[in-house]
C-alpha positions as CSV (number, residue, x, y, z in Angstrom):
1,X,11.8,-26.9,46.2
2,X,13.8,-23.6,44.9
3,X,13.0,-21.5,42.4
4,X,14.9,-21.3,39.9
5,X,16.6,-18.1,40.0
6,X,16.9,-15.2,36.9
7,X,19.6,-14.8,35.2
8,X,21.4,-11.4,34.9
9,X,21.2,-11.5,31.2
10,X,17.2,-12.5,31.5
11,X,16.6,-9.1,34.0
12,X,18.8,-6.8,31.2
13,X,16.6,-8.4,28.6
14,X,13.6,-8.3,30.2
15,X,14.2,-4.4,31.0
16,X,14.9,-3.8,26.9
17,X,11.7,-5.2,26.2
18,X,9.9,-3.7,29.0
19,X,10.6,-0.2,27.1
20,X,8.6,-1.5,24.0
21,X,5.7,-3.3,26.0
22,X,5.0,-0.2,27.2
23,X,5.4,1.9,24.2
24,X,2.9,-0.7,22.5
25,X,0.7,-0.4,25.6
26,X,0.9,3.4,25.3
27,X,0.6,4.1,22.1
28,X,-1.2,0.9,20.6
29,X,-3.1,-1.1,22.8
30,X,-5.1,1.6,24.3
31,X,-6.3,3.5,21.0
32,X,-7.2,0.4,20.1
33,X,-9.2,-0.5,22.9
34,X,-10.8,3.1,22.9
35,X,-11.4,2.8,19.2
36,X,-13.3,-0.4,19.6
37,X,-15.2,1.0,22.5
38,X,-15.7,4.4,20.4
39,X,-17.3,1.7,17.3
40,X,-20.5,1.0,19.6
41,X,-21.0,3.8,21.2
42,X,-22.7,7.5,20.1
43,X,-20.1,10.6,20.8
44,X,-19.2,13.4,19.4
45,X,-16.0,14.2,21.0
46,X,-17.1,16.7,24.1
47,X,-20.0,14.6,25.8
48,X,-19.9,11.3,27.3
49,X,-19.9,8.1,24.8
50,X,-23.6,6.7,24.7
51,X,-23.6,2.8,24.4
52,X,-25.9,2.1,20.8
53,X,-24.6,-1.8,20.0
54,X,-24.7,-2.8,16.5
55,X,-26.0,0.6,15.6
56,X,-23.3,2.0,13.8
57,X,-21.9,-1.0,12.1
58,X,-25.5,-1.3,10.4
59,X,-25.0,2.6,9.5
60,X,-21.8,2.0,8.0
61,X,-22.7,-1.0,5.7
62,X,-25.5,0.6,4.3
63,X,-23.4,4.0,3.8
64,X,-23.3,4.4,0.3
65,X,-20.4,6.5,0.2
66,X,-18.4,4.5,2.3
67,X,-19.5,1.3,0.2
68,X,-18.6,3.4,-3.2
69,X,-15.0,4.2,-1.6
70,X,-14.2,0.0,-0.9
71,X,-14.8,-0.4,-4.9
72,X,-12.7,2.5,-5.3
73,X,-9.9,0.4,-3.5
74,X,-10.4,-2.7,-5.7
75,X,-10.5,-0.2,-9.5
76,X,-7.1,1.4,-8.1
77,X,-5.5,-1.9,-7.1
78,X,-6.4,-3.4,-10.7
79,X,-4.9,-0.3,-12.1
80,X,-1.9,-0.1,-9.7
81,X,-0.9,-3.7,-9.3
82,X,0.2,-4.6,-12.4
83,X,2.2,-0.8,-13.3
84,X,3.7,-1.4,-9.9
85,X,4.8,-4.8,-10.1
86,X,5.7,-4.3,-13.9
87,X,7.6,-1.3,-13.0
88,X,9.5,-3.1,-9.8
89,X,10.5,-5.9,-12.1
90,X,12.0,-3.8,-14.2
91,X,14.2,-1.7,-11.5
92,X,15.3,-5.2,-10.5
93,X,16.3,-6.4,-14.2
94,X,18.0,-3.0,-14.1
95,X,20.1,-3.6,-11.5
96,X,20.9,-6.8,-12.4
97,X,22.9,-5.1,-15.1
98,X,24.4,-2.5,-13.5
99,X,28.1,-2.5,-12.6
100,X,29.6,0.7,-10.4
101,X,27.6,2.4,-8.3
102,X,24.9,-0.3,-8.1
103,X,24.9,1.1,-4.1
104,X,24.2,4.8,-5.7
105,X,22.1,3.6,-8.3
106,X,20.0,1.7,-5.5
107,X,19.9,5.1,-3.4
108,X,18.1,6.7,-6.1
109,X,15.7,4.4,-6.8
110,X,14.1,5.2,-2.8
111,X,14.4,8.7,-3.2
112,X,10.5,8.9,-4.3
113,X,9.7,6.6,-1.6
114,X,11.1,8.9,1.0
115,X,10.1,12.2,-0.1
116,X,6.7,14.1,0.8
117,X,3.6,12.5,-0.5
118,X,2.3,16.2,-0.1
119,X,5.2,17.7,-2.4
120,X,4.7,14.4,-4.7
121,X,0.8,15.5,-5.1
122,X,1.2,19.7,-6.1
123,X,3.9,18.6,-8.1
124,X,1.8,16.1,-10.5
125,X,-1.4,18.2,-9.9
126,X,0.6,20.7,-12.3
127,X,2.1,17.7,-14.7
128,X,-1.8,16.3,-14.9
129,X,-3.5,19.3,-15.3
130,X,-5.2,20.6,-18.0
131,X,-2.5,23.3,-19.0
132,X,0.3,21.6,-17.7
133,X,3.3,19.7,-19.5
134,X,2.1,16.5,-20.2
135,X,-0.9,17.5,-22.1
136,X,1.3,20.2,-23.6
137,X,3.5,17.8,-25.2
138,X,0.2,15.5,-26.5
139,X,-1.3,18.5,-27.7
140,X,1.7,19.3,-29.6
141,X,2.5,15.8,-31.3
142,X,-0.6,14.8,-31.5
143,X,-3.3,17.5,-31.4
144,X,-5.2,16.0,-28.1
145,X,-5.4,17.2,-24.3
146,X,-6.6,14.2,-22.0
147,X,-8.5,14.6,-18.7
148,X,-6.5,13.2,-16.6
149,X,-8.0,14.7,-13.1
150,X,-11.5,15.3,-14.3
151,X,-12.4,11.7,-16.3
152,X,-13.7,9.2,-13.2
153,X,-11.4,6.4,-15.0
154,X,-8.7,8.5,-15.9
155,X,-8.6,10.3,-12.7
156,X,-7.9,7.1,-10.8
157,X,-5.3,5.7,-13.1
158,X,-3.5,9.1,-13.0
159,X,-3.3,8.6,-9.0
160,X,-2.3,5.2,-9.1
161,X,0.7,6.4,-11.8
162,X,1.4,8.4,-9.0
163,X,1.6,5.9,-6.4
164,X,3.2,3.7,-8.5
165,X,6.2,6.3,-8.9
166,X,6.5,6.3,-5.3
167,X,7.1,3.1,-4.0
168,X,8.0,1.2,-7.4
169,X,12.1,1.4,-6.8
170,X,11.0,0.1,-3.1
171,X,8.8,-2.8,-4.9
172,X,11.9,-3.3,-7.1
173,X,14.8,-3.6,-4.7
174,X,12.3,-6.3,-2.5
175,X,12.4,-8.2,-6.3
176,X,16.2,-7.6,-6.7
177,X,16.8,-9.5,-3.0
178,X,15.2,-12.1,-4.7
179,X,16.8,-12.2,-7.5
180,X,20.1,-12.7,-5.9
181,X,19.2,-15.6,-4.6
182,X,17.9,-17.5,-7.6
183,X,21.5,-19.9,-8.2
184,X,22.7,-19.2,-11.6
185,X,23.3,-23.4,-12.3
186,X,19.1,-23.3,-12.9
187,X,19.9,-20.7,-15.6
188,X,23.2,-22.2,-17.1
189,X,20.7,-25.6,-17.1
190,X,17.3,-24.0,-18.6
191,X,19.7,-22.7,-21.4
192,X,21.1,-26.1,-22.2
193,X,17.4,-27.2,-22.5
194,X,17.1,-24.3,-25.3
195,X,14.6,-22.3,-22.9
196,X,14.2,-18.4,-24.2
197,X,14.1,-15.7,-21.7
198,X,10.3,-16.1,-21.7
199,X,10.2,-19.2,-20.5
200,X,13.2,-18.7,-17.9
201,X,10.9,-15.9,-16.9
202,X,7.7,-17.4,-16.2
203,X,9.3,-20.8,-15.2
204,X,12.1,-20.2,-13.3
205,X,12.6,-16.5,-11.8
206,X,9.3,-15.7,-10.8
207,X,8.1,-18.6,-9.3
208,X,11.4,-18.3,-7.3
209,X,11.1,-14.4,-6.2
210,X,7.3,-15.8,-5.4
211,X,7.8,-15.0,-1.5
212,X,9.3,-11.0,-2.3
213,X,6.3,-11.1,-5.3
214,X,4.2,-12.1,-2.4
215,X,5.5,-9.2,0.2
216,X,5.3,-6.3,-2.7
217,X,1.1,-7.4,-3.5
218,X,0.8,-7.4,0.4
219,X,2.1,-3.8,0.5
220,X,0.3,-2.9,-2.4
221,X,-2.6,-3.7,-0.3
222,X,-1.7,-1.7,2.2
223,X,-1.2,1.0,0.5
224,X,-4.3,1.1,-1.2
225,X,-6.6,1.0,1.6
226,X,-4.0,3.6,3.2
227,X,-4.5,5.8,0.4
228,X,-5.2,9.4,1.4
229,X,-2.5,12.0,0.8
230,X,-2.6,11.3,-3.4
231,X,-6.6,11.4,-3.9
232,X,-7.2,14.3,-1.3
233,X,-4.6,16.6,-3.0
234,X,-4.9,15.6,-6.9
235,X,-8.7,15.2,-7.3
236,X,-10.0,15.8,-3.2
237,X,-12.0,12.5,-3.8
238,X,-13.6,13.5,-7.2
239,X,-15.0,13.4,-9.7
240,X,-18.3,12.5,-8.3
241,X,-16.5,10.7,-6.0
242,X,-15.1,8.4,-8.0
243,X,-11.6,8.4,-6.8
244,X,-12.4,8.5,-2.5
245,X,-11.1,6.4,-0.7
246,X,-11.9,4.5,2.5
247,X,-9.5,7.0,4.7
248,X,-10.8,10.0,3.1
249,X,-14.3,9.5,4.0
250,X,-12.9,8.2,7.5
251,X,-11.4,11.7,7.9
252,X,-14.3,13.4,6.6
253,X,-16.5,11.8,9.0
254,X,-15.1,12.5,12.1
255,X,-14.0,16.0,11.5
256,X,-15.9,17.3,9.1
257,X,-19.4,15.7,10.3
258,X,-18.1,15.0,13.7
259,X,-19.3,11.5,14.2
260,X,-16.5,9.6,15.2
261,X,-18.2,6.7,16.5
262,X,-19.3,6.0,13.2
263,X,-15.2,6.9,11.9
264,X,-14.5,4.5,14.7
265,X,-16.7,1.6,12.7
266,X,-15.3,2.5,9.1
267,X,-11.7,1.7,10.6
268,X,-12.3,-1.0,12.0
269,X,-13.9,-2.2,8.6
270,X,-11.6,-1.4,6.5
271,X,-8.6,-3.1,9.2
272,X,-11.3,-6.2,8.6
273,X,-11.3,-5.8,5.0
274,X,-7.2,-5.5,4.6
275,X,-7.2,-8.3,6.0
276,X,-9.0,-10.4,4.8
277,X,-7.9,-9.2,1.1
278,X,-4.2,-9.9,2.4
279,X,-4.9,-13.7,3.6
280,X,-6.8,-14.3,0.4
281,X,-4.0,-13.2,-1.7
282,X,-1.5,-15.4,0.1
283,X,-4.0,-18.3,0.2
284,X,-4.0,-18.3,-4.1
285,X,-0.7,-17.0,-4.9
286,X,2.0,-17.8,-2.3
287,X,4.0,-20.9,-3.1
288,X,6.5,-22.4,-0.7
289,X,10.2,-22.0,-2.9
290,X,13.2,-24.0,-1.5
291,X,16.3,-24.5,-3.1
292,X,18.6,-27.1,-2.4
């Protein structure tokens, strides 16, 4: 019996995606294999890994710093979640209204998610500081200065309005996609039925946008256990570390202390914990939407 023989078009498609197999092999696969090796082993970068088991995954959950920057994740997502989703909402109401240069418009709304976290850090390190312009204006109107870098609560809703500012025209063009395809006969209907815009609202665009409402709280999630830029430039983890995070400690472990075995453990902790975050958001909030 022959073979079957390859098609021209499979061997040009097959050499595409041998380019990318690789690249994932190269760049992918083996860190991740070398970090998982790394987790159970004792080195310290210029001797030869020492196999230790379970050692350093019992280290890490008993870390208390480690531990204290996981509940850091979950204060900045209750803080960030709803300014970012209210703020994307808006942008995508916005644009709903806007006639020329809705393309431009658009442009600018990813300009903050494109420029330098770094230069987005100095720059509202000045606007948060004590002497700088924000709490000159408050002092001004209203005789008060607020800590916004030195308070532990304060601190961390100052970096998630920071966060927010970055990615909320991103969050809001994902809602605007979903906008557009909501039909406007469910509108023309619910007003017939003497719905207000409340109720069109909560009854008929967001459960419709749920599957782009869905893909902006997964990012959100990935952003906040990604944190690192915001909190290590605006407070450097502080005060009493009250606004590290996961990947600041990860960094601070394996350079600073030089243990990255134990680094090695945290990452693969934290990968454990997005995830599991992520599937239990989709498991109580995302709905199946089809419109016929």
């Amino acid at each position: 019996m022959k073979r079957p023989r390859v098609s021209r078009e499979a061997w040009v498609g097959l050499t595409l995606a041998s380019a990318y197999l690789v690249f994932t092999a190269i760049f992918w696969a083996y860190p991740f294999f070398w970090l998982a090796k790394l987790s159970v082993t004792q080195w310290r970068f210029f001797d030869e890994p020492v196999f230790t088991g379970t050692r350093n995954l019992f280290r890490t959950v008993q870390d208390p710093q480690f531990l204290q920057a996981l509940w850091n994740v979950m204060r900045f997502l209750v803080m960030y979640v709803p300014i970012a989703f209210g703020g994307a909402l808006v942008v995508a109401f916005g644009l709903q209204h806007v006639g020329r240069g809705k393309a431009f418009v658009a442009l600018c709304f990813l300009l903050s998610n494109v420029s330098s976290g770094v230069a987005l850090s100095l720059v509202f390190t000045k606007i948060f500081s004590s002497t700088g312009p924000l709490n000159a204006v408050l002092f001004d109107w209203f005789g008060i200065r607020i800590p916004w870098t030195t308070h532990p609560t304060l601190a961390m809703l100052a970096i998630a309005l920071v966060v927010a500012w970055k990615f909320v025209g991103y969050y809001g063009l994902i809602l605007y996609s979903g906008l557009l395809t909501i039909p406007k006969e469910i509108y023309d209907a619910a007003r017939l039925d003497r719905a207000g815009p409340l109720t069109r609202l909560v009854r008929i665009t967001l459960p419709m946008i749920n599957p782009q409402l869905m893909m902006v709280l997964v990012f959100a999630i990935l952003v906040s256990f990604g944190l690192f830029t915001e909190p290590f430039l605006i407070t450097g983890g502080g005060p009493a570390d009250s606004t590290a995070t996961p990947q600041m400690i990860i960094y601070e472990t394996a350079f600073r202390r030089l243990q990255p075995s134990h680094a090695a453990m945290m990452s693969i902790l934290v990968s454990a914990a997005t995830y599991l975050l992520v599937l239990a958001a989709r498991r109580l909030f995302e709905r199946k939407v089809v419109i016929a």
